[in-house]
N, C-alpha and C positions, 0 to 999 in steps of 0.2 A: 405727839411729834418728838422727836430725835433732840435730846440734849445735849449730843456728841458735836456737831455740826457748828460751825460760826453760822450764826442766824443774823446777821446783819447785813447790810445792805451798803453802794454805793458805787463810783465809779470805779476805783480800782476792783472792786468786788465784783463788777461787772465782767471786766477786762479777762478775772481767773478763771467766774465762771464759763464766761463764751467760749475759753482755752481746752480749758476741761472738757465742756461738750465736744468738741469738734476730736477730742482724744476718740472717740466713738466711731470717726467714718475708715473705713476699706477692714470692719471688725465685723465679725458673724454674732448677731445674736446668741447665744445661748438658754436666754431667760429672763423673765422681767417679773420681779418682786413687788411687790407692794404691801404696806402698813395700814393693815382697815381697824376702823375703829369700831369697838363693840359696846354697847352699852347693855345692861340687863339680859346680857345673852344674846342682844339684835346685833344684827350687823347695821352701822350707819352708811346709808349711800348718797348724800350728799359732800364728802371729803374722802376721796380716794386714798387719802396718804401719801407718805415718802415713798419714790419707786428708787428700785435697786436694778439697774442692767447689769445681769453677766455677760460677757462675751465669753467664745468659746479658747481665747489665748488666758482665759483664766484672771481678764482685768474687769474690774467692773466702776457703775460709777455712781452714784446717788444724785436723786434730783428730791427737792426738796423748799416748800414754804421758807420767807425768811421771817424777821420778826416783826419788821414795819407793814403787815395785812397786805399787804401789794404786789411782794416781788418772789420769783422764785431763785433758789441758789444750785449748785452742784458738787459734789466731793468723791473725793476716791477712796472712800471709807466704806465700808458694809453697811446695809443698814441694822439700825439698832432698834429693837423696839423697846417702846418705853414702860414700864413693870407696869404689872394691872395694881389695882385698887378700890377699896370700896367707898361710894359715897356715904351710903346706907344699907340696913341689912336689905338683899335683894337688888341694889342699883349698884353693881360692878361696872368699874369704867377698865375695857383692856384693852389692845392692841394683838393682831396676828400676824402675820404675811402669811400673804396668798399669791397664787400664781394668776399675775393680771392677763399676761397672754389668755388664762382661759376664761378668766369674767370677761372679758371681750371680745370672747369668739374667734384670737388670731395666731391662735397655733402656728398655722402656717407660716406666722412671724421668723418661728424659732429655724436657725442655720441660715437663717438668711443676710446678706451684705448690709452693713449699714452705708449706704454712696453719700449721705448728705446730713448735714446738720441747722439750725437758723434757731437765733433767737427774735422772740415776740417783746417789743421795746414801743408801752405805751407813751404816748406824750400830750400831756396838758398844756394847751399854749400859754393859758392865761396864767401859769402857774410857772413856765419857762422850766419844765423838767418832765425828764426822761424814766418811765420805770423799765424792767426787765421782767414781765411779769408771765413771759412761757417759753418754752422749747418743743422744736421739732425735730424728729428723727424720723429721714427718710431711708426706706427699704427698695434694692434692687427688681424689683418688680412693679415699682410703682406706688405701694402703699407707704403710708404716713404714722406717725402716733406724736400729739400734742398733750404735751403737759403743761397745765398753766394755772394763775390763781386764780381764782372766779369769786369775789367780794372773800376774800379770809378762806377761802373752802379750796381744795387741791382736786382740781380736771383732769382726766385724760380722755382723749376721745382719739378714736380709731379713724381714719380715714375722713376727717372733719375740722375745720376751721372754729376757732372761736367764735361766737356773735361779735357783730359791728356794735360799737355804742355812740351815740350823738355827739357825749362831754370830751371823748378824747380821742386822736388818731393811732393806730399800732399800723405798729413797721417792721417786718422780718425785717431779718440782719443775718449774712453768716461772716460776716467780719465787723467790727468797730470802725 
């Protein structure tokens, strides 16, 4: 992950990132980036990485893990990848970007309107707090793409909701 980025968390933190996101609607795709991790020459697909939107006005925006394992954040910086390295000889830990539109089949993403935005805002009652833990970016056609945390590990799913969990309720949001 991206050590460019404030990785922390909170309510004002909340408030920039929602801001941020919603910079995104009545913008045309151009491209969707992502940070895959590679270890020993494999690609890992349990953590998609940091995603980087271009739009086509040439702005773009990063979505990105914070550092409390819970939440996700956003920035208007490029993404950065983070230098490779070796553990041992043979276990190289590196980073690429790759063009997620095409690990998920949605090409047809690209020049398309973005009409809508919503954040995924878990809450533990017994615990009286709110995470920010996905985003959603909707597409003039109808299609969708969520980014979200999944225990420490970075989602994106094409046309699909997170799972329901028992311990706690999530609430889209596209305002505070």
């Amino acid at each position: 992950m991206s050590g460019q980025h404030c990785r922390t968390s909170g309510a004002e933190r909340q408030a920039l990132d929602l801001q941020r996101l919603r910079s995104l609607i009545g913008k045309r795709l151009a491209g969707l980036d992502n940070e895959r991790y590679f270890f020993a020459g494999e690609r890992v697909m349990d953590d998609c990485g940091d995603l980087q939107w271009r739009c086509s006005d040439a702005s773009l925006l990063s979505m990105f893990l914070l550092s409390d394992g819970e939440s996700v954040g956003t920035d208007h910086q490029p993404l950065h990848l983070t230098p490779a390295f070796e553990l041992e000889p043979g276990q190289r830990c590196e980073w690429r970007a790759e063009d997620l539109l095409a690990t998920l089949d949605a090409g047809h993403l690209a020049g398309q309107l973005i009409t809508d935005v919503a954040a995924l805002f878990d809450t533990w009652p017994h615990l009286d707090t709110s995470i920010l833990s996905g985003f959603m970016v909707c597409f003039e056609h109808g299609d969708f793409l969520v980014y979200y945390n999944q225990g420490d590990n970075a989602v994106a799913l094409l046309n699909r909701l997170p799972p329901a969990a028992a311990e706690f309720t999530s609430t889209w949001r596209s305002q505070l």
